[in-house]
C-alpha positions in Angstrom: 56.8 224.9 136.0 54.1 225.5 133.1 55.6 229.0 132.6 59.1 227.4 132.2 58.1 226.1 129.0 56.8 228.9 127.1 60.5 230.3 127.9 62.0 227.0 127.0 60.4 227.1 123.3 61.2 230.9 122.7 64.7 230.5 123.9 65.5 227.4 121.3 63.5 229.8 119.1 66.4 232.4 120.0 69.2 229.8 119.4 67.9 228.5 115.9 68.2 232.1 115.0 71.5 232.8 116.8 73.1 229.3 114.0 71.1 230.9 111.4 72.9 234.1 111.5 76.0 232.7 112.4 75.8 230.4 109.2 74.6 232.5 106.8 77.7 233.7 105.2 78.7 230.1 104.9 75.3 229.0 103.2 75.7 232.3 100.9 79.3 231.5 100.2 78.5 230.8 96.6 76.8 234.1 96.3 78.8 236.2 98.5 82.7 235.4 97.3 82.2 236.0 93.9 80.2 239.3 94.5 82.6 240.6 97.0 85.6 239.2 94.7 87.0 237.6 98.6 90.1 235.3 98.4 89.0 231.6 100.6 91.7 233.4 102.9 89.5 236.4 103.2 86.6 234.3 103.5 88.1 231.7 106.3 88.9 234.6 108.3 85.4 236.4 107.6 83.7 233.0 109.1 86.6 232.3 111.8 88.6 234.5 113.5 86.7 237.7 113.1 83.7 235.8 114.7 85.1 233.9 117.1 87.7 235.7 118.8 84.8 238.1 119.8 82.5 235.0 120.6 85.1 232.8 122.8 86.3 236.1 124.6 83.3 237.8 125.7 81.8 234.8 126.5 84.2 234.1 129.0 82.4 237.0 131.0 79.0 236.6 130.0 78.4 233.8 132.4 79.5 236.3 135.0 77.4 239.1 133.8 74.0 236.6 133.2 74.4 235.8 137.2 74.3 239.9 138.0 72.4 241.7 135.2 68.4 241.2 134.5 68.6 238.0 132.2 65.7 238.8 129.9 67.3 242.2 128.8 71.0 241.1 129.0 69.1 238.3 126.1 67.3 240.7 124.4 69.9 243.2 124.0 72.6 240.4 122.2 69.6 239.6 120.3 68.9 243.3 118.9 72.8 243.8 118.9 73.5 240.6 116.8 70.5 241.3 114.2 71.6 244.8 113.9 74.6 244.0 112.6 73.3 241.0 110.6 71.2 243.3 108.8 74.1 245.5 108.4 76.0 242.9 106.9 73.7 243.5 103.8 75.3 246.3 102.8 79.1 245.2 103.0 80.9 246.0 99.8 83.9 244.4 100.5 86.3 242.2 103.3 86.6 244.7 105.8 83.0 246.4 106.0 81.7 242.7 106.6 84.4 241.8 109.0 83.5 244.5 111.1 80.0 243.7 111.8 80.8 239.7 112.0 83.0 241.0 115.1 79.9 243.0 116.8 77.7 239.6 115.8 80.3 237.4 118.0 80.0 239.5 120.8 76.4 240.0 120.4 75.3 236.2 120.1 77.9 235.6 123.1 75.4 236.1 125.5 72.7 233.7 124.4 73.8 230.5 125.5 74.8 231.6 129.1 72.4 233.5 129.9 69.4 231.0 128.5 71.3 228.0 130.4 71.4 230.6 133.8 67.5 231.3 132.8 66.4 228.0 132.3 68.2 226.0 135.8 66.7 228.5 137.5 62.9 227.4 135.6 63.2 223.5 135.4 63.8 221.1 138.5 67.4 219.5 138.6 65.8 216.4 137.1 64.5 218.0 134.3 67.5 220.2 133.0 68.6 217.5 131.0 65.8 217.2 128.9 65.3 221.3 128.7 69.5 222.1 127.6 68.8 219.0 125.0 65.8 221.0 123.6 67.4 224.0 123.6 70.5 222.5 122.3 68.5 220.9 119.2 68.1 224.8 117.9 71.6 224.3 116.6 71.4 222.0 114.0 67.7 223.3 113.3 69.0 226.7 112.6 72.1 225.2 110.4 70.1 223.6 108.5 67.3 226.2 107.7 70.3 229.1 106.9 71.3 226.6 103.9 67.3 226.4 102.7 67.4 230.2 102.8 70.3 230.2 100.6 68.8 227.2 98.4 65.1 228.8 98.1 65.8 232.8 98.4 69.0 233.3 97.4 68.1 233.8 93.6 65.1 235.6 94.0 66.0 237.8 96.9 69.4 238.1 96.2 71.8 237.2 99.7 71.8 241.3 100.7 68.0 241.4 100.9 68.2 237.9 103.3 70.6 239.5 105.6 68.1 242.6 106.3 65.2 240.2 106.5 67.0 237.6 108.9 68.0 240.9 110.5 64.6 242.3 111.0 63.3 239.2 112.4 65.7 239.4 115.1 65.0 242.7 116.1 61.4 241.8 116.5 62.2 239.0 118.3 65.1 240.6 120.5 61.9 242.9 121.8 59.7 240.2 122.5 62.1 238.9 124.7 61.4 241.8 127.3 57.6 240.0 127.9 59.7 237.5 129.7 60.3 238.2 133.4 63.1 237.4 135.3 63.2 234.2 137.5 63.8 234.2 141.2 67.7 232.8 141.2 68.6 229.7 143.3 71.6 228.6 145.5 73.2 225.2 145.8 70.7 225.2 148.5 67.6 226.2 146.6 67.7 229.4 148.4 66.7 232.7 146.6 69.6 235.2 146.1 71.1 237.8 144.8 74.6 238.2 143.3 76.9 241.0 142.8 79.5 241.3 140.3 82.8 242.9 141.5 86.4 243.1 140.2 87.3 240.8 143.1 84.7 238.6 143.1 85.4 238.4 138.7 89.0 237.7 140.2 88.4 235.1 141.9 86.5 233.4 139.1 89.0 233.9 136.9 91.5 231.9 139.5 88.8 229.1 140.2 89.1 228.5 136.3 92.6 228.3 136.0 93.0 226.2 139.3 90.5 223.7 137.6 92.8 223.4 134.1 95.4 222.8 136.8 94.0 220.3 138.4 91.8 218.7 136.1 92.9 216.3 133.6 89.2 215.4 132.2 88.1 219.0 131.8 91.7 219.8 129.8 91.1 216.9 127.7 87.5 218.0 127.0 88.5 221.4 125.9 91.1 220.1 123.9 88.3 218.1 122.2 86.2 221.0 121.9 88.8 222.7 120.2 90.0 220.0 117.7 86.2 219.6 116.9 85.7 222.9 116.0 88.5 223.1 113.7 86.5 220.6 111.1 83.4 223.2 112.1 85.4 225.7 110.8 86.9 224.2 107.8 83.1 222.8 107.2 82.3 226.6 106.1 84.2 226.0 102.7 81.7 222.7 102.2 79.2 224.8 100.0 81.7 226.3 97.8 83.3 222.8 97.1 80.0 221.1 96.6 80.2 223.6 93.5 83.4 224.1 92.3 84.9 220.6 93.2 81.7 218.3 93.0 79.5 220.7 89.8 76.6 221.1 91.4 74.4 224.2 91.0 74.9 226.5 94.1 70.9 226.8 94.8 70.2 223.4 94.3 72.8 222.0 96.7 72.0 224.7 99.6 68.1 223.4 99.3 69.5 219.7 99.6 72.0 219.9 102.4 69.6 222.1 104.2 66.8 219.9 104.2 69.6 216.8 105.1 71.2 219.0 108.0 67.7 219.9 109.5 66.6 216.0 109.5 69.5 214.4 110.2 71.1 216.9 112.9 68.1 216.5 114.9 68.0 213.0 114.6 71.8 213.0 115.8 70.9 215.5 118.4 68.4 212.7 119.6 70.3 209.7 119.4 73.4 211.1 121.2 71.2 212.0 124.3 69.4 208.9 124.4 72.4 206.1 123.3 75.3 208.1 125.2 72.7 207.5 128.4 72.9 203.7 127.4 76.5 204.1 127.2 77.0 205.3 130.2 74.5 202.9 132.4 76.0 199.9 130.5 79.9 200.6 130.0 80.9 203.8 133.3 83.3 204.9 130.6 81.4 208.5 130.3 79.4 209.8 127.8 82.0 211.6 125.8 83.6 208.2 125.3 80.8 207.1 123.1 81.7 209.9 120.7 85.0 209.2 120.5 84.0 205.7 119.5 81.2 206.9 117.1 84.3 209.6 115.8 86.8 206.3 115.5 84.1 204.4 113.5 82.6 207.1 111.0 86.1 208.2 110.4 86.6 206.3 107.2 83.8 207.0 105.6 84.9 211.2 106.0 87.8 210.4 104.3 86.8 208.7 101.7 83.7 210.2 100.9 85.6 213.7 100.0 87.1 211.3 96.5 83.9 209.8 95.6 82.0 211.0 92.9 78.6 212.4 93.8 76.2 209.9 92.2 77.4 207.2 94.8 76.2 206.0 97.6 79.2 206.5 100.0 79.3 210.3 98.6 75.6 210.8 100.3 76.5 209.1 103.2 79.2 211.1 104.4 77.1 213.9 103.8 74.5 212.7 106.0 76.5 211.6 108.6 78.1 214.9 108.6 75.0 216.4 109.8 74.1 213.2 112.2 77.5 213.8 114.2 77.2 217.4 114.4 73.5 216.7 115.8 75.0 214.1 118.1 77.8 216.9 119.4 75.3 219.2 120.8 73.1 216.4 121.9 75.9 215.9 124.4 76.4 219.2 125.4 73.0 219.2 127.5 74.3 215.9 129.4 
């Protein structure tokens, strides 16, 4: 149990950077468009689809793979693939030479989260996991949050090429260190040590226990569907830093070092308050936990709306941008439960 947390911290670790090189070509948007002379349609598809069409397919089979494969170096491989390409990102001079490494980053950072949850239920009791995936989960507005201070406090002196091959080197270096990690013995429904084996039949049949489940279950459709809807705002979230400046005046280093520092403290403190309220939720109303965000969604609502008209010297105008954040926290707070 004591060596499970040492893998517990260096896997959120992992994850921060896995959000902060995912985000970084939103926080640099300020920086990048106008050097790259991108259209927003270039850009939305640069921090979309040529992301996460990689992303959402290959992870379909990276849960599959992570219960096969040595989990360390499947991990440390997508960590060293990922950062390769981040650092190659640098040197895009235009759409398509950094669309093609933001499709090798998808498929590279597609093996994280699988194969970290497959690591770490195999390393924490049944009783702890919840507390472990909520750790790991808090990596996520962390690592949000600190992509925007790079932007905000490097941005001008480095220049956003020079942060890409930094943020890229780190990875490397970290990808490496995961191999130090050994593997953990893998358990069975009935705490049993075994070993799997990955086949085309037994991917077949995986594939059909998926689609019978979408069949048959109503909640899990429903839950997807939300998934989805709620990553739609994620994605049209990546324009936020180019509309704080050319919609709202501010100065493009100065509002990267503010949201930054806002999405750090206020994601986690979502992140903590959707574990702990959604379990008060639960024990008090047996509606489920997602219910309470659909409730906390239904309330903040209004204030979204309006605070995209209000000026940015009011109250309201802060607030949304907090709350922003806070929800986001609370999103992945959930995810662990």
């Amino acid at each position: 149990m004591k060596k499970a947390y040492p893998l517990l911290f260096f896997l959120t670790l992992l994850n921060m950077l896995n959000f902060v090189d995912r985000q970084l070509i939103a926080s640099f948007a300020n920086f990048i468009v106008p050097d790259l002379g991108l259209t927003d349609t270039q850009f939305g598809f640069l921090t979309s689809l040529a992301f996460i069409a990689f992303y959402s397919i290959m992870g379909l089979f990276m849960g599959v793979l992570a219960d096969t494969v040595n989990r360390p170096k499947l991990i440390a491989f997508g960590v060293v693939l990922w950062s390769a390409f981040t650092a190659l990102t640098g040197n895009a001079k235009g759409f398509v030479t950094m669309a093609i490494p933001r499709m090798f980053i998808g498929i590279g950072e597609s093996i994280l989260t699988p194969t970290s949850m497959s690591l770490l239920s195999d390393s924490f009791p049944e009783k702890r996991m919840g507390f472990a995936a909520g750790f790991y989960y808090m990596g996520v507005p962390i690592g949000v949050g600190i992509s925007l201070l790079i932007a905000g406090y490097l941005g001008e002196s480095l220049g956003w090429r020079n942060c890409f091959y930094l943020l890229g080197g780190i990875g490397l270096l970290l990808g490496l260190c995961t191999l130090l990690f050994r593997e953990r013995p893998r358990k069975s429904l009935h705490n049993v040590e075994e070993k799997p084996s990955l086949s085309y039949i037994s991917t077949i049949k995986i594939v059909y226990t998926l689609i019978e489940a979408l069949k048959t279950s109503s909640a899990l459709r429903f839950t997807i569907l939300a998934g989805v809807l709620y990553h739609v705002v994620l994605g049209a979230a990546v324009f936020e830093q180019l509309w704080y400046v050319q919609e709202r005046g501010f100065e493009r280093s100065e509002i990267a070092q503010i949201t930054g520092w806002i999405g750090v403290v206020a994601g986690m403190a979502g992140n903590l308050f959707g574990g702990v309220v959604s379990d008060w939720w639960q024990e008090k109303t047996n509606q489920g936990r997602p219910m309470f965000l659909f409730w906390l969604a239904l309330i903040t609502f209004p204030i979204f709306i309006y605070y995209r008209f209000a000026e940015p010297n009011t109250v309201i105008f802060w607030i949304g941008v907090v709350l922003g954040f806070f929800q986001l926290g609370c999103f992945f707070g959930l995810l662990s439960l």
